[in-house]
Structure formats: C-alpha cells, structure tokens
TIMARNU-842779 format. One record per residue (C-alpha): x negated, y negated, z negated. Coordinates in steps of 0.05 Angstrom, whole numbers, padded with zeros to 5 digits, always signed. Example, Ala and Ser with C-alpha at 12.3 -4.5 7.8 and 13.67 -1.06 7.14 Angstrom:
2
-00246+00090-00156;-00273+00021-00143;
This chain:
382
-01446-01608-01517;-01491-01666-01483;-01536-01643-01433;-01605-01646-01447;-01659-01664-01395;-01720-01616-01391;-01792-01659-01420;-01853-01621-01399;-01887-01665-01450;-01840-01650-01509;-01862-01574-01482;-01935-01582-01490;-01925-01621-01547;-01886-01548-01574;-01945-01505-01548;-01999-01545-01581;-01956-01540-01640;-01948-01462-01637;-02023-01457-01621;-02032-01492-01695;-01985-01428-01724;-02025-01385-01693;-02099-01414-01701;-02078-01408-01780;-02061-01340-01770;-02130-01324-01742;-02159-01352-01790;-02130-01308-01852;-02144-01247-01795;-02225-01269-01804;-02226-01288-01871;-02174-01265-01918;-02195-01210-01964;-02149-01177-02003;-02165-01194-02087;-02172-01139-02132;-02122-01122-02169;-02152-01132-02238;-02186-01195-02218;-02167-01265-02246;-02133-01305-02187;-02164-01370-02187;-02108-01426-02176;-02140-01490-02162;-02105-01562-02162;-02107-01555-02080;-02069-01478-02089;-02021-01509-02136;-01999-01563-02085;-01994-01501-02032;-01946-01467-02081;-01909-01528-02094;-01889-01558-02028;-01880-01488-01995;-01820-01474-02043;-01806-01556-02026;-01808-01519-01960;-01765-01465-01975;-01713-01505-02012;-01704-01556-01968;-01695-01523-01899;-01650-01467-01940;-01605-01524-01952;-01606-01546-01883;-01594-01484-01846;-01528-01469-01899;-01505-01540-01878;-01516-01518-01805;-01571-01568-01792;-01624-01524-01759;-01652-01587-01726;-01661-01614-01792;-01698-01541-01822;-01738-01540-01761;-01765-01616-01768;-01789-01602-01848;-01823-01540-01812;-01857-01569-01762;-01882-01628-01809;-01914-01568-01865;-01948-01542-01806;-01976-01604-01772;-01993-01645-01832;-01995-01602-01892;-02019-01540-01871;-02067-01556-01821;-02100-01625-01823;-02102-01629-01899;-02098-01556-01935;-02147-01524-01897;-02199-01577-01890;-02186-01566-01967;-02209-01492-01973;-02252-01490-01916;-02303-01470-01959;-02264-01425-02014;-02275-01354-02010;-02210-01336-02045;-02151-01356-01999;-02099-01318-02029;-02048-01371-02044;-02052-01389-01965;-02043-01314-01947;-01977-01318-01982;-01952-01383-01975;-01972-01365-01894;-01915-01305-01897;-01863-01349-01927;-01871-01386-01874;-01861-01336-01820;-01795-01315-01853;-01767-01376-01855;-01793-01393-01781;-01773-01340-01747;-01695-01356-01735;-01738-01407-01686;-01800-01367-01666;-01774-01299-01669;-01832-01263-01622;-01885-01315-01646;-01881-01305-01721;-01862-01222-01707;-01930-01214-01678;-01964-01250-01730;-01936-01207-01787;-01945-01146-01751;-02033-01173-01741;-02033-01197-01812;-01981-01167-01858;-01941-01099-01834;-01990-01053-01861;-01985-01087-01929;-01919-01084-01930;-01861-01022-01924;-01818-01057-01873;-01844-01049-01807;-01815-01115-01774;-01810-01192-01812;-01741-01183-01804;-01734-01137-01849;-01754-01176-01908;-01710-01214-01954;-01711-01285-01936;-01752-01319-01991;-01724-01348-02058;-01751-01416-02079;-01790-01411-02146;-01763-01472-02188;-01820-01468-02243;-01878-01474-02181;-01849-01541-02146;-01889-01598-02176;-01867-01664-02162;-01912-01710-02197;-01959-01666-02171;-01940-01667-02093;-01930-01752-02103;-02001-01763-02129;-02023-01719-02074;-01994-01760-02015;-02029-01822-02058;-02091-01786-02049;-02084-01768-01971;-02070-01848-01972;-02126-01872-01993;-02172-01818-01950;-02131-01836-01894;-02154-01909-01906;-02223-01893-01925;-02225-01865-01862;-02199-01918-01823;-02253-01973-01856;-02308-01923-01832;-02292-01918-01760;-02279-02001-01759;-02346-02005-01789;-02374-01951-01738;-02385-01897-01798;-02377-01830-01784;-02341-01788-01832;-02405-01736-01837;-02448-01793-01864;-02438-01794-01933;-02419-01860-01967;-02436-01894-02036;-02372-01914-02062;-02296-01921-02063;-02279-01978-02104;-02201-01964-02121;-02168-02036-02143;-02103-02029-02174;-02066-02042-02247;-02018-01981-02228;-02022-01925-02287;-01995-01876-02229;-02047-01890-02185;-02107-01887-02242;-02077-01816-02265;-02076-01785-02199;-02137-01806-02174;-02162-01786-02240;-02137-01704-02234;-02144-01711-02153;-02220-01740-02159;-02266-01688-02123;-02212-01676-02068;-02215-01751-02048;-02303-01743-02060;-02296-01687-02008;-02248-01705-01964;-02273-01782-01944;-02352-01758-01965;-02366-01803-02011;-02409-01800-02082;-02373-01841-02129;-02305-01873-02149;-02292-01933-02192;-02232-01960-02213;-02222-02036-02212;-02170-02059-02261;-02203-02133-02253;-02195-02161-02182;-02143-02209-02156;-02119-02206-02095;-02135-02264-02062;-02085-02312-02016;-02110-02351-01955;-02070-02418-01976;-02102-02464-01927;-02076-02404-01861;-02013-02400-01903;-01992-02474-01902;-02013-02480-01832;-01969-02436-01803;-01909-02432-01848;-01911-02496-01881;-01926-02525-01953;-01857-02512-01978;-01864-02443-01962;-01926-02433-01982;-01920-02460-02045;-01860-02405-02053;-01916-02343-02032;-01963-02367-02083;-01924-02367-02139;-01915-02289-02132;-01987-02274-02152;-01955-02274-02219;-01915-02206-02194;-01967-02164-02167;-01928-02112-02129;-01879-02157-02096;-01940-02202-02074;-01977-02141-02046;-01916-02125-02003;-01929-02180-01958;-01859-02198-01941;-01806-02249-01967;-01735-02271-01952;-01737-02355-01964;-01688-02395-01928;-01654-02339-01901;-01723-02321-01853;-01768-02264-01865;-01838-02290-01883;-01887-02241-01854;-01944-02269-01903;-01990-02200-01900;-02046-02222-01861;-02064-02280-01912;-02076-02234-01963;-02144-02214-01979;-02202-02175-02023;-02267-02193-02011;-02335-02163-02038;-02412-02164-02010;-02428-02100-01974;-02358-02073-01975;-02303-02064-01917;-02235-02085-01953;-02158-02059-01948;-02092-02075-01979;-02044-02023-02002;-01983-02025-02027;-02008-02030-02101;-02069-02051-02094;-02139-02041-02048;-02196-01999-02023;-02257-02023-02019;-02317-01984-01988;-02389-01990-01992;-02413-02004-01922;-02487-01994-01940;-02522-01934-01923;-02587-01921-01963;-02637-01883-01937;-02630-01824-01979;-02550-01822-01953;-02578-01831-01883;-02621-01766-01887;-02570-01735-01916;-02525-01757-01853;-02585-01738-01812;-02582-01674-01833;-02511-01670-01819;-02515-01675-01752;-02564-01629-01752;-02525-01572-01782;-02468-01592-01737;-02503-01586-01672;-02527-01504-01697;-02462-01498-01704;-02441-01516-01630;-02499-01481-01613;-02469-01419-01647;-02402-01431-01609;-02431-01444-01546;-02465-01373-01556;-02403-01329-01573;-02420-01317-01649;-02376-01311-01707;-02394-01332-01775;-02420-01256-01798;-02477-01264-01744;-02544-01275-01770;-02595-01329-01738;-02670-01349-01735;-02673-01429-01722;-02726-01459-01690;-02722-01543-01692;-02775-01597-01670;-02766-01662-01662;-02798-01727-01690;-02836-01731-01752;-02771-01750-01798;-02734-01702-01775;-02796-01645-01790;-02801-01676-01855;-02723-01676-01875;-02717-01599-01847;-02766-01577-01887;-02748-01610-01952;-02670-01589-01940;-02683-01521-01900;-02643-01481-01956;-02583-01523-01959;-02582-01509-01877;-02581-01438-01877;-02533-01429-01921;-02495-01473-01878;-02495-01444-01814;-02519-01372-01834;-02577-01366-01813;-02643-01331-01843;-02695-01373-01833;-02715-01429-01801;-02782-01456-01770;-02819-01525-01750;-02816-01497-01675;-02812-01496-01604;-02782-01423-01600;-02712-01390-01597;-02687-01350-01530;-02622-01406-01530;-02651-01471-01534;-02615-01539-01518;-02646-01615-01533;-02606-01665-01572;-02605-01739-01587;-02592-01753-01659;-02587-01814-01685;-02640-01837-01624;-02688-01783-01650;-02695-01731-01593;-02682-01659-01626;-02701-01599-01597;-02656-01543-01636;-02679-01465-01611;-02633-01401-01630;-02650-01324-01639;-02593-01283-01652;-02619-01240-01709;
C-alpha cells in the first residue's frame, strides 16, 4: 500500500460535494409530493434522460465494484452528482411540480452510494424514504438492478450536444457582458451534421430555457471562414496552402489541427464565422452564433428579471420559504413603475406573492440599483 498524504483541500472539495447530496435531498423533503396512484405519470424528455443515465449509473459502477475498482464506481458517482444531477437536471425541473422520476432516481442513488457514505446516505433515506418503504434501514434494500429497456443512448449523446452548445451560449454572453437572466434573440446553430439538426430538433425548448433565449435557427449555409493572410504569416505558404485545401472536408478542417511534415499545425485560431450583431464560436462540427442585440422589449423583460430576483433575496434575507405569502411594495423611476404595472401578474406568480403596489410601504424595505435605475423594493409578510 503507498502512503497517502492528508489534502485539506481534496477534504473541502469532499464536503462541498456531500453538501450537493444533501441540498438535493432537501429539496425532494420541500417539494416532493407523492402522485396518486391512478394518475398518469408525466415522463418528459428531461425525466427520460434521468431514467437513462441513472441505470448508465447503475450499470457502470456495478461493473466496477465486481472488478474491485471502487475508485473507479466512486468517480462515475461523484460526476452524476456534480454535473448531472445538480447543475443541469434540476435547473431542468426547477419549475415542474411533478418530480417523481428524481424521487426515485434520488434512492437509487443512495443504494449504490452508501458502500462510500454509509451514515450520509442512511440519514437521508431514513428523512425521505423509510416510512415509504418496509425496511427500516437503506441497507436493507436490494441493491438496484439496471433496467436495459430505460438506458437511451442516442438519447443521453444528443443531450451532452445540447449542454454543449448552452455551455457555449453561455460563455459568448459573459464575453459580451450578457447576463444569463436577460433574455436573448437568437441562437443561430451552423452545422451540415444530421446528428446535430435531430437533437437540437427533439432537445429545442431545453436549450430555449436553459441559455434564455427566443428562437433557434439552423444554418446549413455558412462556411467557415480561414484567415489565409495570419495563416501564411506564421506557418508559411507551403503550409498554408496544405490547411486550405481541407475546407473541402468540413470536420477535419473544423478540428483545427494537422500533422504536415511530421509537426503538429495548431491552425485553430485562424478559423472564423463572422456575422453583424452576433458573437461567434467554433465547435467541433460547426458554430454558434448569438445575437448580441438586446431590443428594448428583451431589455424590460431583463428589467424585470432583476426585479423578481432581488424579491427573491429579499425573501431569503427574511427567513421565508416558498409557501409564505407576500404584499410587495416597489418604487422607483418612471420605467420601472410603468414595466411593474404592465407585468405585475407574471411577478407574483413568481415570487408568491399576493399583490403588489406602486409604493413606498412594506415593514422590510431595502433600496436597489438596477440597471442604474434606483429601486426601492418594500415587503409585508402576509
């Protein structure tokens, strides 16, 4: 055995990672209700992923802890937790009312986790599941069988295209100093890829959610474009006239790298897309192209946004939970007056409250700077 030094890092790094396990866990405990029994489940697209890589899940770290790689088990675990679970899934359904897929997918993974967790995931099934169930402990129950018909693989690979291209969506915004609660026009998706088309084509209103945005195009049309004057300068005309010729392959053009003369030609940042009023990225089969435009319909809309987001705080900063009723009181300048009124439905439902006034009232009161329009948001706890 090798000696392994202690990393107080590597253990905060595990507690912010438990905190995860168990900040899913209260969520179910606030919001899960149990579906009647002669209801029709709902399975959406986002539910059938769940199903799909969970038994991924289940299959894969099954197979590692027979082979006697626990490492192995516990690195797919960690991973589902981290980057399925909790930074895409659940930004997914943070507005569904039926969670039941999550509830079960969440005990699955409580079985499997708790050869590694035992008192973590114990507690959890014990606040969440033990009075649903006959066996009074988790490890009790059978460790979970992986349901071949539910793993979708086309399914889970069109999915990671789609976290791509919010991940990059993303990334344009903040270069271009866009936050992610302003809504934008357009995604403009380039490619010639059938793949690509299809699953943006079942996956659309996850990316129009996700990376807020109103509409997606495809672009079959575009050419990438190749900086021949930067290209020549730096690697030469021979070379050069090598890169060029692969615009007639697409996909080996777009990976930016080339073996000539025994070198590897790093040619990537040559490559380009450019259109008026958009921000521009390459991908590995094609480009994103956002609208970097904000009209001034989308920039009430954003207005209001930030609006509803600082009730929110406001509601945190007080000690509510989402049950609690308020009465919102907001004055400001004459826009913001204007846009409240016209959109004063849309914000209750948003942050629960049951009515709201052009006021100066509200026992918890704070001033905000929006957009550089002084806000002055009051609170009544109803």
């Amino acid at each position: 055995w090798d000696d392994l030094r202690f990393s107080w890092k590597e253990l905060d790094e595990a507690r912010r990672e438990l905190a995860v396990l168990w900040n899913v866990g209260t969520y179910l405990e606030r919001f899960y209700k149990p579906a009647e029994k002669k209801a029709t489940e709902e399975i959406t697209v986002e539910d059938e992923w769940l199903l799909s890589k969970m038994n991924t899940l289940i299959r894969d770290t099954t197979d590692s802890m027979e082979k006697g790689e626990s490492h192995a088990a516990l690195k797919k675990i960690r991973r589902f937790v981290l980057d399925d679970l909790s930074r895409f899934y659940l930004k997914l359904i943070k507005k569904k009312e039926n969670i039941e897929q999550l509830h079960k997918a969440y005990l699955n993974l409580l079985i499997i986790s708790s050869p590694f967790i035992p008192f973590t995931t114990e507690s959890l099934y014990r606040k969440l599941y033990e009075k649903d169930k006959k066996e009074e402990s988790l490890f009790l129950l059978d460790w979970p069988k992986v349901e071949k018909d539910k793993i979708d693989e086309l399914l889970e690979k069109r999915m990671d295209l789609i976290r791509d291209v919010i991940e990059v969506s993303n990334s344009l915004r903040s270069e271009h100093e866009i936050k992610l609660r302003w809504p934008v026009e357009e995604i403009v998706i380039v490619t010639r890829s059938t793949d690509v088309k299809e699953g943006i084509k079942q996956l659309e209103t996850i990316v129009l959610s996700s990376a807020n945005v109103k509409h997606i195009t495809i672009d079959e049309q575009s050419l990438i474009e190749i900086d021949e004057e930067g290209l020549n300068k730096e690697f030469g005309q021979k070379i050069a006239e090598e890169v060029i010729k692969l615009k007639e392959n697409e996909s080996l053009l777009l990976k930016g790298m080339v073996n000539l003369e025994g070198r590897d030609i790093n040619f990537s940042k040559y490559l380009t897309l450019k259109r008026d009023g958009y921000a521009s990225k390459l991908t590995p089969w094609g480009a994103i192209l956002l609208k970097t435009e904000i009209s001034e319909e989308l920039k009430a809309e954003g207005l209001m946004s930030e609006v509803r987001r600082r009730i929110q705080i406001m509601r945190k900063e007080i000690g509510l939970v989402e049950k609690d009723k308020i009465a919102v009181h907001i004055s400001g300048s004459k826009m913001i007056k204007e846009l409240v009124e016209k959109h004063a439905e849309l914000i209750k439902d948003e942050v629960n409250a049951k009515e709201i006034s052009i006021s100066t009232g509200g026992k918890h009161k704070k001033t905000w700077e929006i957009e550089e329009e002084k806000t002055v948001i009051g609170i009544d706890v109803l």
